[in-house]
N, C-alpha and C positions, 0 to 999 in steps of 0.2 A: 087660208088660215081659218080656222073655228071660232070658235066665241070661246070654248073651252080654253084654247091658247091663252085669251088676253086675260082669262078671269084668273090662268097661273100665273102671268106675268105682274098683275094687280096684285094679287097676294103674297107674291114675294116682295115686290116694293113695299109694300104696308106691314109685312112680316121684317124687311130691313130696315124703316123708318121708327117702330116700333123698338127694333131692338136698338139703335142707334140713341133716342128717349131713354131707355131703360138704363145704357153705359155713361148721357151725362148723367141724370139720379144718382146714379150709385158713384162716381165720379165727386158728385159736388159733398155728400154722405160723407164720402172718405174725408172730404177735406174740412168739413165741421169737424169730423172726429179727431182730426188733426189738428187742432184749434186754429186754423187756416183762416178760417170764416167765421164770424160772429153772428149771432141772431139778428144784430141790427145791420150787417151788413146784407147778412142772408135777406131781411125784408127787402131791402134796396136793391137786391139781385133778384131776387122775385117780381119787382115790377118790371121789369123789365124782359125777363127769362120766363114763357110761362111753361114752362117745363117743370120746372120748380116748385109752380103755384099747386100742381096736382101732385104733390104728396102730402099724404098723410103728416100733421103738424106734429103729430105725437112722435111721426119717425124722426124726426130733424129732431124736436126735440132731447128727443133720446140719444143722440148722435152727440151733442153739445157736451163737449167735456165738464165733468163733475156732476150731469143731471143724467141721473137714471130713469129705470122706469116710472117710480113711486113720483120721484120729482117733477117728470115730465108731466103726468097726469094732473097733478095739485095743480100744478101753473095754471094748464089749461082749466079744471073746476073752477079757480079764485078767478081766472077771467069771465070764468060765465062761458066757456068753451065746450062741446062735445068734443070724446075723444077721437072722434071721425070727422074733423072736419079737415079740407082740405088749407093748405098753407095758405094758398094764394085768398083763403075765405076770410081771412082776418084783418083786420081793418079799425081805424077808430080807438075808442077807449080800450078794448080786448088787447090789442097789439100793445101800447102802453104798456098794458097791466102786465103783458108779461115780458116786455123789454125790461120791466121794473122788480118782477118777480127773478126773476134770470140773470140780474146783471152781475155781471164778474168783475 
């Protein structure tokens, strides 16, 4: 066997590990949007899940039924937040402010 072999067999594992990542995201997405999951639950499943922690806070955000774009983005500014910052980056007083900003 080649080396070429292993390095297809590597990239298909990493190309199905990858997609597999990408079905729960969009997976846990659906179920904010379904109001399934709450932001304060969502933090609580982020410690846990770092899957989670690597998306985009503005996306969840926006996912969160009654917060759109406009709103998502405010939250994150009044926390003192970039709107790149990953979920799992939030932490401290930031997370507070928008458990508090956000609450339903």
């Amino acid at each position: 066997m080649s080396g070429f072999d292993d390095d297809d067999e590597d990239s298909q594992r990493a190309l199905g590990q990858a997609e597999q990542i990408r079905a729960h995201r969009d997976q846990a997405i659906t179920q904010i949007r379904l109001g399934a999951i709450s932001l304060a639950e969502l933090f609580d499943l982020s410690a846990i899940d770092s899957r989670l922690q690597t998306i985009k806070a503005v996306v969840l955000l926006e996912a969160l039924p009654g917060v759109g774009k406009v709103a998502a983005r405010k939250a994150l500014a009044n926390a003192g937040l970039s709107e790149n910052i990953r979920f799992g980056e939030i932490y401290g007083d930031a997370k507070g402010k928008l458990l508090q900003t956000l609450a339903r």
